[in-house]
C-alpha positions in Angstrom: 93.2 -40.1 95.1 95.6 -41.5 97.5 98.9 -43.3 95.9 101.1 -45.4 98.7 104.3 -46.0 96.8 106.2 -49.6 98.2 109.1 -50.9 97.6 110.0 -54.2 96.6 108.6 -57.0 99.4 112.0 -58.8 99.1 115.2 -57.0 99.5 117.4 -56.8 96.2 120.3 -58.1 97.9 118.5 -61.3 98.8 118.5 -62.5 94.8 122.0 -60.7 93.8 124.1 -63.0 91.2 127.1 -61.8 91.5 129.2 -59.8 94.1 129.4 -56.5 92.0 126.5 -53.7 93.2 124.2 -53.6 90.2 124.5 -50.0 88.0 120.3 -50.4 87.6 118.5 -48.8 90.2 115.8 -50.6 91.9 112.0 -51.4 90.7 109.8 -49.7 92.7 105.8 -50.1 92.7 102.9 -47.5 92.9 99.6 -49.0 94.3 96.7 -46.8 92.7 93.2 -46.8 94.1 90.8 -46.2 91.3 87.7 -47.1 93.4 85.3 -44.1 94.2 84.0 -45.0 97.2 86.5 -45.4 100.8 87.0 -49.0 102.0 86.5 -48.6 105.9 88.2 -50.9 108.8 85.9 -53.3 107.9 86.8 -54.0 104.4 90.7 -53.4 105.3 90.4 -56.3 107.1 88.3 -58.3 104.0 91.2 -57.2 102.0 93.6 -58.3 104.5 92.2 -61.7 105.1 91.5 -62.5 101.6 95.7 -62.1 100.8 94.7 -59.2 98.5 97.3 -56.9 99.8 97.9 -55.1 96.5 94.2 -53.7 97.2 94.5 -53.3 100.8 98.1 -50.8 100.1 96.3 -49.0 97.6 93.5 -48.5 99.9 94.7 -47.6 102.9 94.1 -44.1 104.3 94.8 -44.5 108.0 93.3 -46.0 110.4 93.0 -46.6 114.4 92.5 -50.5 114.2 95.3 -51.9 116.0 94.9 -55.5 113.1 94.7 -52.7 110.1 97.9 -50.7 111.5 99.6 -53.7 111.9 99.5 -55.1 108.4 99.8 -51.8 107.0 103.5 -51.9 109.3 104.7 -55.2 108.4 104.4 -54.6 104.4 105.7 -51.1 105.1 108.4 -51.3 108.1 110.4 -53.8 105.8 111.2 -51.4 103.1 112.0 -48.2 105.3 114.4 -50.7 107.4 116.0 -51.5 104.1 117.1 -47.8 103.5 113.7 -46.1 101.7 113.8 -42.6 102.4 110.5 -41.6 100.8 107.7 -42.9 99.2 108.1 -41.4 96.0 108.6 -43.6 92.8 112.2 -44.1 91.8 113.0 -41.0 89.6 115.8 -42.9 87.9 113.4 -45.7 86.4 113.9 -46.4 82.8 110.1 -48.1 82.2 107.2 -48.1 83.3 104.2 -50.9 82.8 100.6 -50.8 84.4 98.9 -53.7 85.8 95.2 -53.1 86.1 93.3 -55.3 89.0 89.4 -55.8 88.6 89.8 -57.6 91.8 86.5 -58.4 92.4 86.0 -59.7 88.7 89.1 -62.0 89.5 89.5 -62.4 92.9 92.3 -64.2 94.0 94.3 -64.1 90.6 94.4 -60.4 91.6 97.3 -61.4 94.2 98.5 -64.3 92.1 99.2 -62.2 89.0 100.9 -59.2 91.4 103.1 -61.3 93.1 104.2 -62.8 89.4 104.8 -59.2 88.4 106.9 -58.6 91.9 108.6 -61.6 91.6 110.0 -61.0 88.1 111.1 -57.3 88.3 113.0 -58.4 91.3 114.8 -61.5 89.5 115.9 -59.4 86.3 117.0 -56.2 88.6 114.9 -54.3 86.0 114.7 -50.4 86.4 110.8 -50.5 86.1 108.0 -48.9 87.9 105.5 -51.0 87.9 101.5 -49.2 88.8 99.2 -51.5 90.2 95.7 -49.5 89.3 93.0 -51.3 91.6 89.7 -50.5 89.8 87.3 -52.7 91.5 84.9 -54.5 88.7 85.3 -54.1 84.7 82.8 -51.3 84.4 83.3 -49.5 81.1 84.4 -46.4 83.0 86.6 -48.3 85.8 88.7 -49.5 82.4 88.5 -45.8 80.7 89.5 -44.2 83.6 92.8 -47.1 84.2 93.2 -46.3 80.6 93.3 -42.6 80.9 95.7 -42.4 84.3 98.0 -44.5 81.9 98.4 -42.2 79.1 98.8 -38.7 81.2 101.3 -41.0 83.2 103.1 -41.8 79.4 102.9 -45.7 80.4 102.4 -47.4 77.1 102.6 -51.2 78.4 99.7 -52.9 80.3 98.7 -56.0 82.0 95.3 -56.7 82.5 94.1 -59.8 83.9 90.4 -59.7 82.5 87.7 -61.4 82.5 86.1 -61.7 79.0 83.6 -59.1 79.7 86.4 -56.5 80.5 88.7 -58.0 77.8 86.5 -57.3 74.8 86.0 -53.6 75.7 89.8 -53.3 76.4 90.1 -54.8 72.5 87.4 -52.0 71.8 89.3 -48.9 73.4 93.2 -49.7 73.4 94.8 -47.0 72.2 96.7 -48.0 69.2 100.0 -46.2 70.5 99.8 -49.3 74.1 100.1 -52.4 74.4 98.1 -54.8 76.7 98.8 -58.5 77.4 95.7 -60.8 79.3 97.1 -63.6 81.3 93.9 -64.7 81.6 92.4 -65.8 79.1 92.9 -67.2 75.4 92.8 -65.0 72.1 89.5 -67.1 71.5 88.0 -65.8 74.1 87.7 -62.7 72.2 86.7 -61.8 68.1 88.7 -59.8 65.8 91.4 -58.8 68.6 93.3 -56.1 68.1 97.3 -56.9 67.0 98.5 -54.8 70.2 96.1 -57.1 72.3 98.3 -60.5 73.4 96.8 -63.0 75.2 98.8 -65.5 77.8 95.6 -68.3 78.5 95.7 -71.8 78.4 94.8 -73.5 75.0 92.1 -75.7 76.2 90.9 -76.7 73.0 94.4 -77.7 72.1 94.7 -79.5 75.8 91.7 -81.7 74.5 92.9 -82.8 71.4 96.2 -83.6 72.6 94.8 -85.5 75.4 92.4 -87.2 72.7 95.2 -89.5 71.5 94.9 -91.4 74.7 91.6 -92.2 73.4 89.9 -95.4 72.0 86.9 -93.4 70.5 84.2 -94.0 72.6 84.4 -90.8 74.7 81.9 -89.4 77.9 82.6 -86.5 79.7 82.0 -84.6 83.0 81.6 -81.2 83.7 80.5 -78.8 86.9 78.2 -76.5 85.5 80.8 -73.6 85.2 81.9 -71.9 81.7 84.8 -73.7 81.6 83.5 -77.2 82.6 81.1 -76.9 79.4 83.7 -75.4 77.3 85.3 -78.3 78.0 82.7 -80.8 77.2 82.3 -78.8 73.7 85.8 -79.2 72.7 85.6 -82.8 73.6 82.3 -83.5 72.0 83.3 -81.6 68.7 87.1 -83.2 68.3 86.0 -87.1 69.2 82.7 -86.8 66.4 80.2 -86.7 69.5 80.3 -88.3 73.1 78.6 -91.3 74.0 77.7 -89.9 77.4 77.9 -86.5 79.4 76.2 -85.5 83.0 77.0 -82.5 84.9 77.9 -82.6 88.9 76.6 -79.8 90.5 77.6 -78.3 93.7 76.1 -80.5 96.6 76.5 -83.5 95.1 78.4 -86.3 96.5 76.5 -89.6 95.4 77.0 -90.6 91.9 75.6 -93.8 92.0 72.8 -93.1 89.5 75.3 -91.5 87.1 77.5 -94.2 87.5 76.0 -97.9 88.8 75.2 -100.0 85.4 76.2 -97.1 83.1 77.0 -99.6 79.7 77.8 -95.9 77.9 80.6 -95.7 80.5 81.7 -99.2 80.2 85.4 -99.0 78.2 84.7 -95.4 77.6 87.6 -92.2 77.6 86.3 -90.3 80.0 87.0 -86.8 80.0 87.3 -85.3 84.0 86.2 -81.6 83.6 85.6 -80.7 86.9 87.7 -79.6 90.0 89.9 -81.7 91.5 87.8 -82.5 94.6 85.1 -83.6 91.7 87.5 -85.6 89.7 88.6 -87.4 92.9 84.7 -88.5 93.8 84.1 -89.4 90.2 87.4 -91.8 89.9 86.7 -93.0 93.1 82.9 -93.9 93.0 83.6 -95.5 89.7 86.1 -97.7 90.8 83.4 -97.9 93.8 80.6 -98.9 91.1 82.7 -101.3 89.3 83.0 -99.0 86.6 85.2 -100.7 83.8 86.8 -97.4 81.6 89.5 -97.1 78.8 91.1 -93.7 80.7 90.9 -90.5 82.6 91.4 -87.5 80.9 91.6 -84.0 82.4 93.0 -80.7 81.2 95.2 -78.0 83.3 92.6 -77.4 85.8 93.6 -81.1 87.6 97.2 -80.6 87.5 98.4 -79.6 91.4 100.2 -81.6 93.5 97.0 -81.9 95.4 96.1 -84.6 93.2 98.4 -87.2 95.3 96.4 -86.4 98.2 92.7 -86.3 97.0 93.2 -88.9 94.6 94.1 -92.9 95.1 96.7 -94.6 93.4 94.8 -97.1 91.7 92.6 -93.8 90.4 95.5 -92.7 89.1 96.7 -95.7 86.9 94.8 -94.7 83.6 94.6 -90.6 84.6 95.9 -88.7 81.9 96.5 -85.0 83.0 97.6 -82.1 80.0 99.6 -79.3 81.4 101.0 -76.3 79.1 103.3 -75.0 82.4 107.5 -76.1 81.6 110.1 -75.8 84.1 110.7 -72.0 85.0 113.9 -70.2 85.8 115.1 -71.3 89.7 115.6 -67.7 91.1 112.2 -67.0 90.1 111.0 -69.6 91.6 112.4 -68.5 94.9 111.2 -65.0 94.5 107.6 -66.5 94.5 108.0 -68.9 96.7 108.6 -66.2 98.8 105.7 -64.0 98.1 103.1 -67.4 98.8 102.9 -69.0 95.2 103.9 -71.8 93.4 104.5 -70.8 89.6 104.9 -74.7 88.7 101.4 -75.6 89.5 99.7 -71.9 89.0 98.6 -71.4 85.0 97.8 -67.4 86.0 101.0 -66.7 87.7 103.3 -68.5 85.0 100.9 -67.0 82.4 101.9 -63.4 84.0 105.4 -63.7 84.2 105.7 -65.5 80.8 104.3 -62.3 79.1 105.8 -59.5 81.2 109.3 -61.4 80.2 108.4 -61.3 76.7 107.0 -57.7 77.3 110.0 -56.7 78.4 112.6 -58.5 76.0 110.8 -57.9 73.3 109.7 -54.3 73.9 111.2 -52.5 76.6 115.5 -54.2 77.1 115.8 -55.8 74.2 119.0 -56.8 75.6 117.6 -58.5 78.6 118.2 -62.4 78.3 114.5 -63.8 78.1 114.0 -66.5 81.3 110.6 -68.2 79.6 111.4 -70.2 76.0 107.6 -69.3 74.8 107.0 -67.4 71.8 104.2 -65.5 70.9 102.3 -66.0 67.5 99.1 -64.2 66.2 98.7 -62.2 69.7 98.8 -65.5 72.0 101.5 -67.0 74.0 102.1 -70.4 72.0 103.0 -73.1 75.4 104.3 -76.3 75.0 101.7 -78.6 76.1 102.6 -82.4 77.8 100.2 -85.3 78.6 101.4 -86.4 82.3 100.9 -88.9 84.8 100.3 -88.7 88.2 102.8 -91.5 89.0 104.1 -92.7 92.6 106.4 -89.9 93.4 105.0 -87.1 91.1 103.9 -86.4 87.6 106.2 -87.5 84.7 105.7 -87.1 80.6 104.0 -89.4 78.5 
């Protein structure tokens, strides 16, 4: 099993607060392959083109491709320029924490949640390796055997952005001597977690019923078809006492003239928008469109990107009513994922990741280190601070 130890993409120096060399010696990072079969040129490339470079690094075993040996040069050239002698993990380390990637479970929050991790073991200097264990999919084994290279590797702290297939067998197995946080999803999302289990998701139910007090009572709702969308259309339905209308959009369909043209259930309704923001956009438009007379918009976290001022009107905007749990992060962090392509303001995973790795690692490993999120955690989940916003003029501001 081939390990490819980098350093950190962004030079130390680059985020220094103060003149004086740190004492703390530097993070360093271990990308693991768990996968049992070899990812040729071919899916180098996927892995390349897809931004999941934390896969691609672990890996990589050589190759002739001129594209492949040029990636694998620019993520590497940096760090031996910057004074790496070998690529062996820092000896000196005080901690260690293990993020385990199902990559093709999550996809692109496979990136977004290792940049978070990057990002914040840079900004506190912290004298952590961090072991990115790529296992492919959320198999039962692919978890035992992340699990397993854990323990003989005496890491005791793990982040694991799960699906909840792979998140109620990790509640099943954890030893009770680790602890594992899920950025991904809520503690609902799984029964009778264990108390070493924290989860860092979104409260969508609690999104709902905040955003509910914009209502008049006569609530409708729209969904896409996905999980989410009709978790969504639950909550709504069961907090207002029942909707007066729902209708799903599926993929495909741009003409919502029959949902929409002489709808009287729509008429002065609350209408919940929980679909993707290319959906919302088509529904508030086509309404206006169909001369569609409503109380209010509502949507949860999934509308809230600066996207919206693009794909959505201004007079579309003038009753939205967007819920977003993300608060202003620390401005050093900020740059540090900047850098590495994301936007922690307007991404739930990434703030989600570094919310709980900070308390992870205030709470658990420096307890000394001066915390750089305010969110606490209660009963195993991350307890946010949830705002109803507008999409005004010149950006979103609180209600």
């Amino acid at each position: 099993m081939r390990k490819i130890l980098t350093a950190l993409l962004i030079c130390s120096a680059l985020f220094a607060r103060s003149d004086k060399p740190s004492d703390i010696p530097p993070a360093s990072e271990i990308y693991i392959n768990l996968e049992l079969t070899k990812c040729n040129d071919a899916c180098l490339l996927d892995l390349v083109r897809d931004g999941l470079l934390h896969s691609f690094l672990a890996r990589y075993e050589g190759s002739s491709n001129q594209e492949i040996l040029q990636a694998f040069n620019a993520l590497n050239g940096s760090y031996v320029n910057a004074g790496t002698e070998s690529l062996t993990p820092s000896s000196s380390a005080e901690f260690k924490i293990a993020v385990i990637i199902p990559q093709d479970s999550i996809k692109s929050y496979a990136g977004v949640v290792s940049n978070a991790v990057i990002a914040y073991v840079v900004r506190q200097n912290a004298a952590i390796d961090v072991k990115f264990y790529n296992i492919g999919n959320e198999a039962p084994s692919a978890i035992d055997g992340a699990l397993a290279r854990a323990r003989n590797e005496n890491i005791s702290y793990i982040i694991a952005p799960f699906t909840p297939v792979g998140a109620k067998y990790l509640n099943e197995v954890l030893d009770p001597a680790m602890t594992a946080f899920v950025p991904t999803l809520h503690i609902s999302s799984v029964d009778s977690p264990q108390d070493n289990l924290i989860f860092g998701g979104i409260d969508y139910k609690g999104q709902v019923e905040k955003l509910l007090n914009f209502s008049n009572g006569q609530v409708a709702a729209f969904s896409d078809g996905s999980a989410l969308g009709a978790a969504l259309n639950r909550y709504a339905d069961e907090l207002s006492g029942g909707l007066a209308y729902e209708n799903e959009i599926a993929n495909g369909v741009t003409d919502l003239k029959s949902m929409l043209s002489g709808n009287s259930r729509l008429s002065g309704a609350t209408v919940f928008l929980n679909v993707p923001l290319v959906k919302a956009s088509m529904v508030s438009s086509q309404m206006r469109l169909y001369d569609v007379k409503f109380n209010a918009l509502l949507s949860t976290q999934i509308n809230y990107a600066p996207s919206i001022f693009k794909l959505m009107q201004p007079q579309d905007r003038e009753k939205l009513y967007i819920a977003n749990s993300i608060s202003k992060t620390d401005g050093a962090l900020d740059s540090n994922n900047e850098i590495l392509g994301q936007n922690l303001n307007f991404n739930w995973v990434g703030y989600s990741a570094s919310a709980g790795l900070d308390y992870i690692y205030a709470t658990y490993l420096n307890r000394g280190a001066q915390r750089l999120f305010s969110e606490s955690v209660e009963d195993s989940q991350i307890i946010y601070d949830t705002k109803v916003l507008k999409a005004g003029e010149y950006g979103f501001y609180e209600q």
